[in-house]
N, C-alpha and C positions, 0 to 999 in steps of 0.2 A: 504494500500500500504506500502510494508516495504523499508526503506531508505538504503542507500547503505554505507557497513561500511568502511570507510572511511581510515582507517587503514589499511584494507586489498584493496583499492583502491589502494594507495601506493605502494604497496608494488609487486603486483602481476598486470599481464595484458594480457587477454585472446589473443588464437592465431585464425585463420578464422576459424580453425573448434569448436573451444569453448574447448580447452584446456589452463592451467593455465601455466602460464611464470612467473621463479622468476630470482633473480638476487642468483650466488655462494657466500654463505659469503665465507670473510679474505681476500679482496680483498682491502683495504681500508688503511692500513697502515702497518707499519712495514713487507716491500715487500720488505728488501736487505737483509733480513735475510732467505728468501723461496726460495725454487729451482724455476730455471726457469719452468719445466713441471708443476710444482703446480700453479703459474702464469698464465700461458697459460693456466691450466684446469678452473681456476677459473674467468677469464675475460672473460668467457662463461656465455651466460644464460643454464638455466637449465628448464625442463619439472618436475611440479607438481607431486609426485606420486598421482595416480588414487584414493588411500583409504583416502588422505589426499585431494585432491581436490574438494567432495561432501561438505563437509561442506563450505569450500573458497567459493564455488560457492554460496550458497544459502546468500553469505554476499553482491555479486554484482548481484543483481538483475537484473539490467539495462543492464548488459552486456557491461562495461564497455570496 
């Protein structure tokens, strides 16, 4: 049974249909120097690319 990487726990968290959700970086500090549309683009979550989520996935097993 493989354990679930814990890292990519964190960081990432599936949607009902088994798609990967991450968080936008630069969203975290030095925010009065950015436009506001960069702001608002990036307090979004964001959808996995497809080529980059086969690997992510095989790290949560459990389907976190």
């Amino acid at each position: 049974m493989q354990k679930t990487k814990k890292s990519v726990a964190k960081r990432f968290k599936l949607t009902a249909k088994g798609k990967l959700v991450r968080r936008t970086p630069g969203f975290r500090h030095l925010l009065a120097s950015k436009s506001t549309k960069q702001k608002r683009r990036a307090s979004k979550d964001k959808l996995v690319a497809e080529g980059h989520a086969a690997p992510l996935l095989r790290c949560l097993p459990h389907g976190l």
